[in-house]
N, CA and C of each residue as an Amber inpcrd file, in Angstrom:
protein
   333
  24.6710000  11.4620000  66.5380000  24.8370000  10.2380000  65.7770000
  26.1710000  10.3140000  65.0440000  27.1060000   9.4360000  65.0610000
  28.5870000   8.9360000  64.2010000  28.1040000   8.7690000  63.0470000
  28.2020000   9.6520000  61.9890000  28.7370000   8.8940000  60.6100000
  30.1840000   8.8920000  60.1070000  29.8330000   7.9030000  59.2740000
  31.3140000   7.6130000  58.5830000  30.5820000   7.6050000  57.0800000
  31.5970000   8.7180000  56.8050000  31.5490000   9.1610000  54.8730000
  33.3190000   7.8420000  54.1710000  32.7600000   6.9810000  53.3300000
  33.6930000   6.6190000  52.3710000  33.4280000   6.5750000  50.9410000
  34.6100000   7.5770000  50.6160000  34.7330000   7.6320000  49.0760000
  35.1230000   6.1800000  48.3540000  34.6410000   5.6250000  47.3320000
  35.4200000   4.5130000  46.7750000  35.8560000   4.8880000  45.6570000
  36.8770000   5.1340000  45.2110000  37.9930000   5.1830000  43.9670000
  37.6850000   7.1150000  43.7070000  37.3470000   7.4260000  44.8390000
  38.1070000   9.0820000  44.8020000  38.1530000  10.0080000  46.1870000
  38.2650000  10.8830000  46.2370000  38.3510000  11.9200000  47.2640000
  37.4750000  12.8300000  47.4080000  36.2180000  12.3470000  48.1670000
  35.1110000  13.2060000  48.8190000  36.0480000  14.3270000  49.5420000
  35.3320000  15.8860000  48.4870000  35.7610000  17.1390000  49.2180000
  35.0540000  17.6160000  51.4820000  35.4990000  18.4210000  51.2530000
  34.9770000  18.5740000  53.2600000  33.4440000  19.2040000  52.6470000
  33.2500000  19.6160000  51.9070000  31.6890000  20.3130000  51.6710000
  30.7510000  19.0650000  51.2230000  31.3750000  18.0090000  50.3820000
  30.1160000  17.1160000  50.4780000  29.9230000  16.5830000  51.7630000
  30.8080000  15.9510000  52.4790000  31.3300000  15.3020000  53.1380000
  30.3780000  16.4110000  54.5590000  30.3720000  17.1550000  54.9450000
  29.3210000  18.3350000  55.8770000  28.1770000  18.2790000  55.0640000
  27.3550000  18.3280000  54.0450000  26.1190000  18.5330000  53.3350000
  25.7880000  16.9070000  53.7790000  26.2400000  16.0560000  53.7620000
  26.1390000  14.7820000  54.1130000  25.4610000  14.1890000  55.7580000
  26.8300000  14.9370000  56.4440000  26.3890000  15.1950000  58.1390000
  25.6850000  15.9570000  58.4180000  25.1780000  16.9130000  57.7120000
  23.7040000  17.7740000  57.9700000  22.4930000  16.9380000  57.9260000
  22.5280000  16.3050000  56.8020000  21.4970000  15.7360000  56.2790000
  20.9080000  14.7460000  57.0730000  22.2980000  13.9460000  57.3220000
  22.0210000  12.7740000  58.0520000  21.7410000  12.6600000  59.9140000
  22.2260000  13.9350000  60.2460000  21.9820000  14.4460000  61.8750000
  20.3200000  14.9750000  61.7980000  19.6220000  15.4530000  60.3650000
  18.3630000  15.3420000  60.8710000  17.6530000  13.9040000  60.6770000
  17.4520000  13.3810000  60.5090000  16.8650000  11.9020000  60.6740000
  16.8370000  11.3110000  62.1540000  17.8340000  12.3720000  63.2680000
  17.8580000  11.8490000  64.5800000  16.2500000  12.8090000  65.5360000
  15.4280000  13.8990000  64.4720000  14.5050000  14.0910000  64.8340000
  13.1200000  13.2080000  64.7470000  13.3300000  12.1990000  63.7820000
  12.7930000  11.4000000  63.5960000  12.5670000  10.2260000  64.5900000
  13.5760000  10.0770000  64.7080000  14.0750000   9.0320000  65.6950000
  15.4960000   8.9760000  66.4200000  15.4370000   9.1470000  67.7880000
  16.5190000   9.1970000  68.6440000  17.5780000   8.1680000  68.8840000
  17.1820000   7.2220000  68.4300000  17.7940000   5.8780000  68.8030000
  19.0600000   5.2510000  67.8530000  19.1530000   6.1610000  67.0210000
  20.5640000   5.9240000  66.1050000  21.4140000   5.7270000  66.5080000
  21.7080000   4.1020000  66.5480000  23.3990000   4.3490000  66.9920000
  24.5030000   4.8240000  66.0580000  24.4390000   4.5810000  65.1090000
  25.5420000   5.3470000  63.9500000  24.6750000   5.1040000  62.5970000
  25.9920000   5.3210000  61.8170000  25.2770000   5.4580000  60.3920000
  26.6080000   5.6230000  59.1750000  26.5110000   4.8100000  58.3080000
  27.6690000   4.5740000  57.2010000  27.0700000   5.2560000  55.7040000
  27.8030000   5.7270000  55.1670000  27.8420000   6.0550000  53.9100000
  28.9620000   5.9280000  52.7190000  28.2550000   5.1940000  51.7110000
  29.1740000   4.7760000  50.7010000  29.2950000   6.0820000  49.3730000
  29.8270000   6.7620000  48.6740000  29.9300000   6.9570000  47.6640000
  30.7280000   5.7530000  46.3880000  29.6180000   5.9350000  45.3650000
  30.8520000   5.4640000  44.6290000  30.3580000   5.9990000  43.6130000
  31.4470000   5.9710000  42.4540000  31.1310000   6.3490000  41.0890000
  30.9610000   5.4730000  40.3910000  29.9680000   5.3060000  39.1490000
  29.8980000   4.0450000  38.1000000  31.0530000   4.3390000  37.1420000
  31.4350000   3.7230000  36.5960000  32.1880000   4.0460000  34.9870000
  30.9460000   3.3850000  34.3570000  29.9410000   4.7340000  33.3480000
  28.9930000   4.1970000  32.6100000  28.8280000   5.9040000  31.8760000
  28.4980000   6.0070000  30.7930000  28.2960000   6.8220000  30.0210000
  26.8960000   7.7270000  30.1570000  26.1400000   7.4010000  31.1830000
  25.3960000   8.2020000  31.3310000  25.2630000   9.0430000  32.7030000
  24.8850000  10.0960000  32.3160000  25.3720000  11.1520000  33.5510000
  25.0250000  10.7850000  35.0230000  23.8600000  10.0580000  35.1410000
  23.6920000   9.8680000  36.7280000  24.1650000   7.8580000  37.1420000
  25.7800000   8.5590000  37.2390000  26.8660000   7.5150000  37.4540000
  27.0370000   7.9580000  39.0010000  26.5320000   8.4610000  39.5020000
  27.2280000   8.6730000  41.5590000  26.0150000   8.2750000  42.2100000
  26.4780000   7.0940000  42.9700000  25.5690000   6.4790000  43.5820000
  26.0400000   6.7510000  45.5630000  24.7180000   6.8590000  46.0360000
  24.9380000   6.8500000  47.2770000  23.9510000   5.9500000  47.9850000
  25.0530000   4.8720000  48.9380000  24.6580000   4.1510000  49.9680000
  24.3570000   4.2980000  51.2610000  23.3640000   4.2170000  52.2030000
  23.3740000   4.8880000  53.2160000  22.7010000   3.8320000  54.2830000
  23.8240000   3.4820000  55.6800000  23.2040000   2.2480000  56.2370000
  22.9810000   2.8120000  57.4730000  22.1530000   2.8780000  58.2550000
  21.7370000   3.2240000  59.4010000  21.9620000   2.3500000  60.5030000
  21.9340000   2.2520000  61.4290000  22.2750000   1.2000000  62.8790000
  21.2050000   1.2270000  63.9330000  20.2630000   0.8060000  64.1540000
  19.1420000   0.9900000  65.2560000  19.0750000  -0.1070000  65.7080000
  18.8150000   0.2070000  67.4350000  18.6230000  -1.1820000  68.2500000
  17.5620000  -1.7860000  67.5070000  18.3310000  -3.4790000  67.2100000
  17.8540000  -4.5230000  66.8980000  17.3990000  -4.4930000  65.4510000
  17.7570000  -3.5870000  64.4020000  17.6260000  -3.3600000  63.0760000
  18.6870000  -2.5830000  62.4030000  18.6610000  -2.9460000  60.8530000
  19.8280000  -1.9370000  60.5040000  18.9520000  -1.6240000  59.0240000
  18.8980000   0.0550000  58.6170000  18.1290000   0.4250000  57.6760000
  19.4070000   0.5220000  56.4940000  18.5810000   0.3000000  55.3600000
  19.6290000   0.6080000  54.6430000  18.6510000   1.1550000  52.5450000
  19.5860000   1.8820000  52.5820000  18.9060000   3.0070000  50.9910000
  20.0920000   3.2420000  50.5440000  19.9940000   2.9650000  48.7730000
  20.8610000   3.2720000  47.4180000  20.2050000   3.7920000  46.8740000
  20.8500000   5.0980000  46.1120000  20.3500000   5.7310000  45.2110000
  21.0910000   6.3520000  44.0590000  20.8860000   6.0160000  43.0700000
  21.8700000   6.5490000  42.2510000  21.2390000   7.9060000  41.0880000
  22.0620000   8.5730000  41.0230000  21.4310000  10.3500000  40.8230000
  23.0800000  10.7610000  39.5490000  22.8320000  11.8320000  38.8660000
  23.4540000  13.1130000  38.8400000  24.6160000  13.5140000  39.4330000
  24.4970000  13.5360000  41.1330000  25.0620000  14.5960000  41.8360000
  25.2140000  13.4810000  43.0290000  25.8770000  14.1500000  44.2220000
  25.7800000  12.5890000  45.0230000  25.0230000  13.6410000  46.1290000
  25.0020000  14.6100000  46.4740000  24.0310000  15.1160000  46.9900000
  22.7530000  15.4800000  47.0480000  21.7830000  15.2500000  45.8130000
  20.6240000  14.7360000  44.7160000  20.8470000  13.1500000  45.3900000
  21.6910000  12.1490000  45.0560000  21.6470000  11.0950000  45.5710000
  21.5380000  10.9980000  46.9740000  21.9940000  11.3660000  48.1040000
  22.1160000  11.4360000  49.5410000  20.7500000  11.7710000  49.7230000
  19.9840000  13.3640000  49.0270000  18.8180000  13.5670000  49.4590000
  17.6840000  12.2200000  49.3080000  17.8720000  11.9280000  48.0410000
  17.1490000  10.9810000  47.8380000  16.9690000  10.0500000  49.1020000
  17.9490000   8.9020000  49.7830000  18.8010000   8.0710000  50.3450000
  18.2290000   8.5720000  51.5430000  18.1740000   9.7360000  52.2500000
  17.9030000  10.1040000  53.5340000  16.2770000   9.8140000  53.6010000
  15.8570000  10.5850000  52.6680000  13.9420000  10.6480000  52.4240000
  13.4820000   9.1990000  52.4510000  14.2180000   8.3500000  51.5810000
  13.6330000   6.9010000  51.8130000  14.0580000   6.2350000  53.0770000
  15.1640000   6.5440000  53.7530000  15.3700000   5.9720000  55.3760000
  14.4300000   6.6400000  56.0520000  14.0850000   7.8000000  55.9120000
  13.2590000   8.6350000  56.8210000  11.5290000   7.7870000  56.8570000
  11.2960000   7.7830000  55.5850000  10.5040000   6.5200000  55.5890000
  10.3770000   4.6680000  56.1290000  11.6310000   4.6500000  56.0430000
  11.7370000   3.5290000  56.6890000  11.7400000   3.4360000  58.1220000
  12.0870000   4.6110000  58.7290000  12.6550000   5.2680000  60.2640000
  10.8520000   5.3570000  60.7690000   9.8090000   5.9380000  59.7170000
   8.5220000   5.9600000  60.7000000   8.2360000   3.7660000  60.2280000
   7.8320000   3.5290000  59.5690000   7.3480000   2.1380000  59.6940000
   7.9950000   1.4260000  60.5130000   9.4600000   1.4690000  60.7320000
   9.9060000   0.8320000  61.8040000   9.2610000   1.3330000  63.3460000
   8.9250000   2.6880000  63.1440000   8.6710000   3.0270000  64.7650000
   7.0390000   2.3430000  65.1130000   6.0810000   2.6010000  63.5690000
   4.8480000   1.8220000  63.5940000   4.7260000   0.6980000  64.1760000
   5.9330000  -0.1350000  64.0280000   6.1200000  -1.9460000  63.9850000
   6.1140000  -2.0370000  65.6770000   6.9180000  -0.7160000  66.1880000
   7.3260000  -0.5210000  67.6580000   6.2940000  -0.3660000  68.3590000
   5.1190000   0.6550000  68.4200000   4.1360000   0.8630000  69.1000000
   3.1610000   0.0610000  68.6150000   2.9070000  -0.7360000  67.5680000
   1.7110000  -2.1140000  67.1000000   2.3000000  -2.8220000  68.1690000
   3.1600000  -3.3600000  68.6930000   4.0830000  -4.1440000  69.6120000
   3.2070000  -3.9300000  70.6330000   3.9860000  -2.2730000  70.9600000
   3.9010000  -2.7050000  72.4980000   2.2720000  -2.4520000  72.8590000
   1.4330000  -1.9540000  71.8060000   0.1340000  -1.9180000  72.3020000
  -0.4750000  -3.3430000  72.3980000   0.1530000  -4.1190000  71.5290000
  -0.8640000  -5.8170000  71.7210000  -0.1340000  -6.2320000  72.8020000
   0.9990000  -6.2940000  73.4320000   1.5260000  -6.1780000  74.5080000
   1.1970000  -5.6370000  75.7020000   1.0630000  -4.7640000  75.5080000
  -0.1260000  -3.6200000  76.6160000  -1.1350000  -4.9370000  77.2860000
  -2.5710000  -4.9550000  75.4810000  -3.1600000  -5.3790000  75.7500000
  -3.1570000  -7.0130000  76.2640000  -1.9980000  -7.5050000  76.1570000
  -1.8320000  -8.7790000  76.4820000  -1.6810000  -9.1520000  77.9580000
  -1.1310000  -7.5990000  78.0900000  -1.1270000  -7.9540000  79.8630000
  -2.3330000  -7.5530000  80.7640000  -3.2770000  -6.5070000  80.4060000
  -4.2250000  -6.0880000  80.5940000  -5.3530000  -7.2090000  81.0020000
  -5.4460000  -8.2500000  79.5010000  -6.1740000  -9.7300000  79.8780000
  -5.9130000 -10.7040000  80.3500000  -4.7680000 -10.1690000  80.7510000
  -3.8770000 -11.6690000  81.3120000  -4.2830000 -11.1490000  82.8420000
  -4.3900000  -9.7890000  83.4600000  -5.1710000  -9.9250000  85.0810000
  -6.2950000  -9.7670000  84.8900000
């Protein structure tokens, strides 16, 4: 799976930036069908410590997932961000096999 890491108003080091593509290459055990996947950092200007927020948009045939989380750390944030796509990654696959089983059965009564 392609991701693309963008920093907004700084310079993501190569270690978040890999803790990121780890994270996000397992979610393809979940589900194979990823066509890519975007990630936003940004920082708030706000006085309280969990100002780094991470965006994380996924690409799947005929859907696009998408999780914000704002944390502390942006890797605390990312974990977060992955766990709730990962969740979103099984209900979408639920939605897939409810499908094709009334489908199944649709053709089943139809001979």
């Amino acid at each position: 799976m392609k991701i693309t890491v963008q920093a907004i108003h700084f310079t993501a080091d190569s270690k978040l930036v890999d803790f990121i593509q780890k994270k996000a290459n397992k979610l393809d055990q979940f589900f194979d069908q990823i066509i890519s996947g975007e990630v936003y950092l940004k920082l708030e200007k706000v006085e309280d410590e969990a100002n780094k927020i991470s965006e994380i948009k996924l690409l799947i045939p005929g859907n696009q997932l998408f999780a914000k989380e704002q944390c502390k750390t942006f890797e605390e944030a990312t974990d977060l961000a992955i766990e709730s796509l990962r969740k979103q990654i099984d209900k979408h696959k639920q939605k897939i096999r409810a499908h094709e089983t009334s489908f199944k059965e649709t053709i089943i009564t139809d001979i």
